[in-house]
C-alpha positions, 0 to 999 in steps of 0.5 A, a space after each residue: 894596882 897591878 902586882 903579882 905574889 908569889 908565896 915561898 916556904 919562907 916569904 912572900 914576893 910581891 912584885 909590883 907591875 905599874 911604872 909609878 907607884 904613887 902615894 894612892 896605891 899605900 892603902 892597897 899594899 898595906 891591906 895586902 902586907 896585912 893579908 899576907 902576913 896572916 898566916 905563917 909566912 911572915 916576911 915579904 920582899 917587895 920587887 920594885 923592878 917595873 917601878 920607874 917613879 915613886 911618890 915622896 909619901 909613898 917613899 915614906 911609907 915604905 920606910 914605916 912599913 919596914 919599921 913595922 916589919 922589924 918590930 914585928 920580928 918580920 923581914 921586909 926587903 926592897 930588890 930590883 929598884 931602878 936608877 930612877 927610884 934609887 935618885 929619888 929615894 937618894 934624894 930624900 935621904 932615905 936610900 941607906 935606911 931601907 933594907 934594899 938589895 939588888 937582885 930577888 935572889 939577894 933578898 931571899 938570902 936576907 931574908 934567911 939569915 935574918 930568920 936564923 938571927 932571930 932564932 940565935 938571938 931567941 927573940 931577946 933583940 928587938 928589930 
């Protein structure tokens, strides 16, 4: 699996550098939003730019992994997907259910104000 990360002050991006994001590469991205969120940079935008196909389970799993990051009190955003992948995930009704923006810069804003929710609501809401 090819990807680059790049660690900011709040979030890390992980963009993925492969044209299929197949169900092979889960294990791989879930050993690696484990690492990343060891330290105090909790939240990760995933950059699916490259990405022209995804794998049903693959799709799936990216709709636990944020759920996970929610309960976590963590921000995982989707940007940059392609029409290929936004049919797929459109066909599997699941397009509406993930945190999905169209460009990086608009994750990074999602990811902020969801961090100053957090600290207004002093963690009393559950994600």
């Amino acid at each position: 699996m090819n990807f680059k990360i790049d660690t900011k002050e709040k979030f890390h991006v992980i963009s993925l550098i492969e044209p299929q994001f197949s169900a092979n590469m889960t294990y791989k991205l879930r050993e690696l939003f484990t690492e990343v969120t060891q330290n105090d940079v909790k939240h990760i935008i995933l950059n699916l730019k490259a990405v022209e196909n995804i794998e049903t389970t693959t799709a799936e799993f990216l709709l636990k992994e944020q759920q996970a990051a929610y309960e976590a009190g963590r921000s995982f955003v989707l940007c940059e997907i392609q029409p290929p992948v936004k049919e797929a995930l459109q066909k599997l009704e699941l397009f509406d259910l993930l945190n999905i923006t169209p460009t990086e810069s608009e994750a990074w804003d999602i990811v902020q104000m969801e961090e100053i929710e957090r600290e207004l609501l002093g963690g009393e809401e559950s994600w």
